[in-house]
Backbone as CSV, one residue per row, in Angstrom:
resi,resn,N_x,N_y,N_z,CA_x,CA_y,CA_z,C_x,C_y,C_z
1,UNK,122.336,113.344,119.547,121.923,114.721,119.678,122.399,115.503,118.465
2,UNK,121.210,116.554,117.672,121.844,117.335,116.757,122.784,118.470,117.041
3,UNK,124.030,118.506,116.353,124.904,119.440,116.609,124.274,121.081,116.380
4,UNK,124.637,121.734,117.534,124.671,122.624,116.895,124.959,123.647,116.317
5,UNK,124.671,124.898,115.774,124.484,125.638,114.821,124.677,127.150,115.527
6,UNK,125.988,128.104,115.449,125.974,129.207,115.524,124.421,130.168,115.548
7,UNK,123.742,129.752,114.722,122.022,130.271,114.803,121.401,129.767,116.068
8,UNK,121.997,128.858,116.700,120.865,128.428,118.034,121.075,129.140,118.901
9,UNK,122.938,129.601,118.225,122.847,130.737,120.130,122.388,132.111,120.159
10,UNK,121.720,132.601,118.983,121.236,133.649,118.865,119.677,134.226,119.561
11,UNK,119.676,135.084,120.630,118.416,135.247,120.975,117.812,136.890,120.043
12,UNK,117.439,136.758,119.007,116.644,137.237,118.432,115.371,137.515,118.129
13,UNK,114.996,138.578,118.533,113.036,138.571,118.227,112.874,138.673,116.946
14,UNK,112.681,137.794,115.955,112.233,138.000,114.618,110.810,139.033,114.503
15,UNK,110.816,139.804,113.664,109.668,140.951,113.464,109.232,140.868,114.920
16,UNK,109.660,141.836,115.572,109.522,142.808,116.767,108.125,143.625,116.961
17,UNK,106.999,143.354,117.403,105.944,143.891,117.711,104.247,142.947,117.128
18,UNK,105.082,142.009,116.257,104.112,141.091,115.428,103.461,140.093,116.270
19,UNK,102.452,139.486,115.581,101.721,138.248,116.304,102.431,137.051,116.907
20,UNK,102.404,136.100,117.680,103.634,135.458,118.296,103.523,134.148,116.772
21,UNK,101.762,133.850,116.598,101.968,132.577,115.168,102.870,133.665,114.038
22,UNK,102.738,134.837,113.858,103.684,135.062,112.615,105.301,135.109,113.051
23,UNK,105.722,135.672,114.230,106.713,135.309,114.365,107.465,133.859,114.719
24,UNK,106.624,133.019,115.501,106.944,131.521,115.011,106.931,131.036,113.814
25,UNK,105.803,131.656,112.842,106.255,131.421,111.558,107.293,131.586,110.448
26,UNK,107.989,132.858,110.924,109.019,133.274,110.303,110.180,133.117,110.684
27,UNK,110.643,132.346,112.094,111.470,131.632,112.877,111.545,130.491,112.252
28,UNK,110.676,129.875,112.240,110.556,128.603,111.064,110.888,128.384,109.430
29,UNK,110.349,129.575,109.092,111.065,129.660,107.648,112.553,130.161,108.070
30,UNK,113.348,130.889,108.610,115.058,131.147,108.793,115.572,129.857,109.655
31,UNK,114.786,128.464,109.593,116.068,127.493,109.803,115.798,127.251,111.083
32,UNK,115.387,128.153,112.363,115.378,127.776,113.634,115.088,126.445,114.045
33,UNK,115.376,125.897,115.171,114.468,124.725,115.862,113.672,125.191,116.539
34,UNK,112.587,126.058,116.634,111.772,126.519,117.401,110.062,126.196,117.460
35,UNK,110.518,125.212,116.063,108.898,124.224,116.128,108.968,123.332,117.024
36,UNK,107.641,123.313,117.108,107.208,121.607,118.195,107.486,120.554,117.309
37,UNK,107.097,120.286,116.344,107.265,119.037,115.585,108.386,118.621,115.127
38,UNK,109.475,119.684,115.096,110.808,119.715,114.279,111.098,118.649,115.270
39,UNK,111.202,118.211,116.632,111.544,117.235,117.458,110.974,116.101,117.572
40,UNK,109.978,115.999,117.239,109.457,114.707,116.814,110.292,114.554,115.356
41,UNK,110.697,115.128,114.347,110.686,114.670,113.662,112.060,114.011,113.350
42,UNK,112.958,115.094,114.348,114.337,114.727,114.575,114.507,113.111,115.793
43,UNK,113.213,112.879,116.184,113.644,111.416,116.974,113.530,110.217,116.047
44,UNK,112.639,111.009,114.833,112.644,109.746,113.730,113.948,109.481,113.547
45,UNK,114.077,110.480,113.269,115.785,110.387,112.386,117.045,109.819,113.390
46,UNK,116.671,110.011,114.373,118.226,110.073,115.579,117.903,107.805,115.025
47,UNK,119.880,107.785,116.032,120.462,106.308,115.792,119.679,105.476,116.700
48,UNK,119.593,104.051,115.824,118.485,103.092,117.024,119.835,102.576,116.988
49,UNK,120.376,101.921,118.389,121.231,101.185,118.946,121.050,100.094,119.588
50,UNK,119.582,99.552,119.536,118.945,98.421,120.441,117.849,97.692,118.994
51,UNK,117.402,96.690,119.282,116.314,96.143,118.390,114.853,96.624,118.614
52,UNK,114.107,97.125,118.010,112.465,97.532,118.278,111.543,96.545,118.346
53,UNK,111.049,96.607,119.648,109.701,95.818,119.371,109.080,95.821,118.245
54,UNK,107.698,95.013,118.522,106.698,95.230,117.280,105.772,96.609,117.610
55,UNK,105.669,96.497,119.183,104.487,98.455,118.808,105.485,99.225,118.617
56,UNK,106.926,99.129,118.694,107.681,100.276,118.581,108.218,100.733,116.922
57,UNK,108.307,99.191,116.347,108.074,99.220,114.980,106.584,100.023,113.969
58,UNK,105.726,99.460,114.283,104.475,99.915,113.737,104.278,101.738,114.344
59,UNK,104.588,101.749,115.786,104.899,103.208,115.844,105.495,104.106,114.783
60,UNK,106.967,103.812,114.649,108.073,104.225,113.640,107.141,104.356,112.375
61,UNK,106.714,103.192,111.841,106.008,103.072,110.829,104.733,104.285,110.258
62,UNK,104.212,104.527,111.412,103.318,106.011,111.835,104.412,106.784,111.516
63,UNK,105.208,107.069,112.124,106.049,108.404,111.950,106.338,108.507,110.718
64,UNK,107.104,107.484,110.031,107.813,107.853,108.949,106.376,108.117,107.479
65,UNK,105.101,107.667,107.864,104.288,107.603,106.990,103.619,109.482,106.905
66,UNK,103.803,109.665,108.663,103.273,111.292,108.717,104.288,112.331,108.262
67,UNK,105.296,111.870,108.050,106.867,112.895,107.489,107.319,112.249,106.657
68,UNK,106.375,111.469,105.892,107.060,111.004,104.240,107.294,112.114,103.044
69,UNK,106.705,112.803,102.964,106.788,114.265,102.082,108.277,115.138,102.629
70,UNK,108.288,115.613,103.713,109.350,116.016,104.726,110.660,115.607,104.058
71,UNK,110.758,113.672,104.237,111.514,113.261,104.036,111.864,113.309,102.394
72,UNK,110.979,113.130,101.740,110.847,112.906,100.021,111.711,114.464,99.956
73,UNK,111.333,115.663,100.491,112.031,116.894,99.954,113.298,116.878,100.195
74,UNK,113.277,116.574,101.664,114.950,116.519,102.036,115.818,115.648,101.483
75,UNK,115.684,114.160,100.839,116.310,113.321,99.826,116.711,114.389,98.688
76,UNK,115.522,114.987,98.027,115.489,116.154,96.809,116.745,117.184,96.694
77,UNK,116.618,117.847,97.936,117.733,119.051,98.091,118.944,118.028,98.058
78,UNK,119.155,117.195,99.308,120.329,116.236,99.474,120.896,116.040,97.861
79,UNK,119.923,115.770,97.299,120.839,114.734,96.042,121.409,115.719,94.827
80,UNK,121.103,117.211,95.345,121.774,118.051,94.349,123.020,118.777,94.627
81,UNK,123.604,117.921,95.903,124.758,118.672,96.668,125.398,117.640,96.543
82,UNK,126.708,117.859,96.800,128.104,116.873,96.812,128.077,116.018,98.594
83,UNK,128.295,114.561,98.760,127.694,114.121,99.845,129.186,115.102,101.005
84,UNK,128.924,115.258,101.940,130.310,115.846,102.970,130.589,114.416,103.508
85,UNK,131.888,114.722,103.962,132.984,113.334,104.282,132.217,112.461,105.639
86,UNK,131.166,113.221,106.248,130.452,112.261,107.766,129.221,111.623,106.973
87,UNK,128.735,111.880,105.932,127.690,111.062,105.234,128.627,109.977,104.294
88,UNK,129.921,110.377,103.857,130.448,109.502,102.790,130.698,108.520,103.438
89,UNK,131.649,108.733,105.053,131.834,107.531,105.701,130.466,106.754,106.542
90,UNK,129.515,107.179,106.358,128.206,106.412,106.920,128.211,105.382,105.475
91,UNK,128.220,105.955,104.666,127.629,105.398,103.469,128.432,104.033,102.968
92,UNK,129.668,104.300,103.219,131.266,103.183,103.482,130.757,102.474,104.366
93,UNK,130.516,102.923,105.739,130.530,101.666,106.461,129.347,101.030,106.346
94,UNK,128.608,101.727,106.182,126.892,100.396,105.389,127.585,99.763,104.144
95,UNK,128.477,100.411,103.235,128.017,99.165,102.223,129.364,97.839,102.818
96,UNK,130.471,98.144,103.548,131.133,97.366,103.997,130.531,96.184,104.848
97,UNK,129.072,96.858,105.590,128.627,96.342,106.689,127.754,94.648,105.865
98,UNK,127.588,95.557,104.616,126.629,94.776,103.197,127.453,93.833,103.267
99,UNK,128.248,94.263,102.480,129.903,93.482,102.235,130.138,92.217,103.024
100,UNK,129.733,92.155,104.332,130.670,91.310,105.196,129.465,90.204,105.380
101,UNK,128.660,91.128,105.446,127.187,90.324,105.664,126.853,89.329,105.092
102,UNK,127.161,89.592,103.464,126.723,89.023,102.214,127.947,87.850,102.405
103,UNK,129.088,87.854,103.151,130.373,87.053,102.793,129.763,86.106,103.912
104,UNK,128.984,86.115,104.920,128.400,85.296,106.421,127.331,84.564,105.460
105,UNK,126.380,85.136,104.974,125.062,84.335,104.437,125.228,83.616,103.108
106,UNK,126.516,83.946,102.552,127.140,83.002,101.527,126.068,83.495,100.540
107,UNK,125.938,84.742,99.960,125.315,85.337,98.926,124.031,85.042,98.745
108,UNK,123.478,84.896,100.020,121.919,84.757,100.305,121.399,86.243,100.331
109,UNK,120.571,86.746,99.800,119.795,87.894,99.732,119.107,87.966,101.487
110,UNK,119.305,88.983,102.030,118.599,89.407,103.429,116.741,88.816,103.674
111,UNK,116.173,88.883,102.241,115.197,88.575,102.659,114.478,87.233,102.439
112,UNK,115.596,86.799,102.033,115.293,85.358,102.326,115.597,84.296,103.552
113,UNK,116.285,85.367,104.745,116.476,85.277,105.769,115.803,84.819,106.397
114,UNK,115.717,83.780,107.829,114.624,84.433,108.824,114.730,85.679,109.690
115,UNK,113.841,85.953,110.473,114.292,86.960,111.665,115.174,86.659,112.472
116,UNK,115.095,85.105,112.363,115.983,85.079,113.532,117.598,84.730,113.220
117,UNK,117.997,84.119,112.273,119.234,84.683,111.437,119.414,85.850,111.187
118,UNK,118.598,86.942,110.775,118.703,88.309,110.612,119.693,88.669,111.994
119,UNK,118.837,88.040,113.159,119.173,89.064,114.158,120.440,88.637,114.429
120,UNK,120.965,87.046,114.390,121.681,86.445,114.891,123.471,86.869,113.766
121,UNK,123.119,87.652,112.714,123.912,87.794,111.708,124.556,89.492,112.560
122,UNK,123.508,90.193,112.624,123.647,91.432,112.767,124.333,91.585,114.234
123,UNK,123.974,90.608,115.142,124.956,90.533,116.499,126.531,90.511,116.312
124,UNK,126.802,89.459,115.463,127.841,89.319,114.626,128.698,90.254,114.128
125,UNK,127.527,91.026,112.917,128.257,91.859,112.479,129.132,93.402,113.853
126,UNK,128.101,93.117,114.831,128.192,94.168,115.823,129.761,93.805,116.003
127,UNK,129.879,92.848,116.873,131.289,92.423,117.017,132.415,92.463,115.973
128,UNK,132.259,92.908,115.111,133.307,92.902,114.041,133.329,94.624,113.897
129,UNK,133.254,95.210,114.428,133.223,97.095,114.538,134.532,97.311,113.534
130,UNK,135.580,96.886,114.304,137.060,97.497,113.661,137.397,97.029,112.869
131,UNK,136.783,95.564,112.092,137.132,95.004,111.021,136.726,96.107,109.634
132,UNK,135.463,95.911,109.975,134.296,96.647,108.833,134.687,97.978,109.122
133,UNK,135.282,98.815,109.870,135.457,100.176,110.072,136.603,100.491,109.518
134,UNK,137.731,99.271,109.242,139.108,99.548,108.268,138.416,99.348,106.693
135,UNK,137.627,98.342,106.552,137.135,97.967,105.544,136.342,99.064,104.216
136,UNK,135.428,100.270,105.623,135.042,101.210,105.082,136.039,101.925,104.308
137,UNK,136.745,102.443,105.282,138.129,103.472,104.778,138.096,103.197,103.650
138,UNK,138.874,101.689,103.292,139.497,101.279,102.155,138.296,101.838,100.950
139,UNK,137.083,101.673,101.301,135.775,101.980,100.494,135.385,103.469,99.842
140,UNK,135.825,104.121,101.095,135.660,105.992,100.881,135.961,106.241,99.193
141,UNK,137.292,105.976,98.910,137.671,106.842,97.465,136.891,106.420,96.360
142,UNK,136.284,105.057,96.420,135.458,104.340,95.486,134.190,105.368,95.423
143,UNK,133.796,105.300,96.706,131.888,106.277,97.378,132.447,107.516,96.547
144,UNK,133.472,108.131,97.061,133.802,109.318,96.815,133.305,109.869,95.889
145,UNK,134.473,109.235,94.835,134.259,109.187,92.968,133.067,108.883,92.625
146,UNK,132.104,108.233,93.094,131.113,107.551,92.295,129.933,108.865,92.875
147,UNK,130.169,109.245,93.865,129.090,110.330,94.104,129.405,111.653,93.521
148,UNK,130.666,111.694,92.891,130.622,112.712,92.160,130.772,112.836,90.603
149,UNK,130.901,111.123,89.840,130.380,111.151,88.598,128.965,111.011,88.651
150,UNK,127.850,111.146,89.721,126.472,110.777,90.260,126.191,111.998,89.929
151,UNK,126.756,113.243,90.237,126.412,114.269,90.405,126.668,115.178,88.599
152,UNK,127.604,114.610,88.210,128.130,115.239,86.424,127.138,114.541,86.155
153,UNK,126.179,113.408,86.231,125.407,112.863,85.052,125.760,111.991,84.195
């Protein structure tokens, strides 16, 4: 669930007497969640914790193809800001997660995998949570630094 935002608890009539599409429109430009689609677009984004079928895959595949622009802007803004410490440690524990992965498949590239090693690797890796989660830590000051000589150029 997205956290939220001092702005959600605000009940405000934006422009007071106006059309309800211009004031949904201008609710929309100040940040609100008050679109319909903003929730579809936020289920793209929310954590998969289970494996996807194949229609649930090719679904996804729809989504992310109808909010590829969406996404292309939001990468854009993202990459001109300094990352905050809940993206740095996502970013740690994926490449740790890399890390451990790559040490199981004995420096086999992922896609030379099958699926079914894929899946049988990634069960694996599940069970190793607190290994790879000290592992990150150790990782942070490396991410850290490197996202902010990323950012000097």
């Amino acid at each position: 669930m997205a956290k939220l935002k001092f702005k959600d608890f605000l009940a405000v009539d934006y422009m007071p007497g106006e059309d309800d599409l211009i004031k949904k429109n201008a609710k929309k430009r100040k940040g609100d969640s008050g679109g319909g689609t903003n929730a579809e677009y936020e289920s793209v984004q929310s954590e998969v914790d289970e494996a996807l079928t194949m229609s649930q895959r090719l679904q996804r595949s729809r989504q992310f193809k109808r909010y590829k622009s969406r996404i292309k802007l939001g990468k854009e803004r993202q990459s001109r800001r300094l990352a905050d410490d809940k993206r740095l440690m996502k970013r740690a524990r994926k490449a740790a997660r890399n890390l451990v992965a790559k040490r199981l498949t004995r420096d086999m590239p992922k896609s030379e995998l099958s699926f079914a090693r894929r899946q049988e690797i990634e069960k694996r890796l599940d069970k190793m949570g607190p290994r790879i989660e000290k592992l990150a830590k150790r990782m942070l000051p490396k991410l850290r630094k490197a996202d902010r000589e990323k950012k000097r150029g």
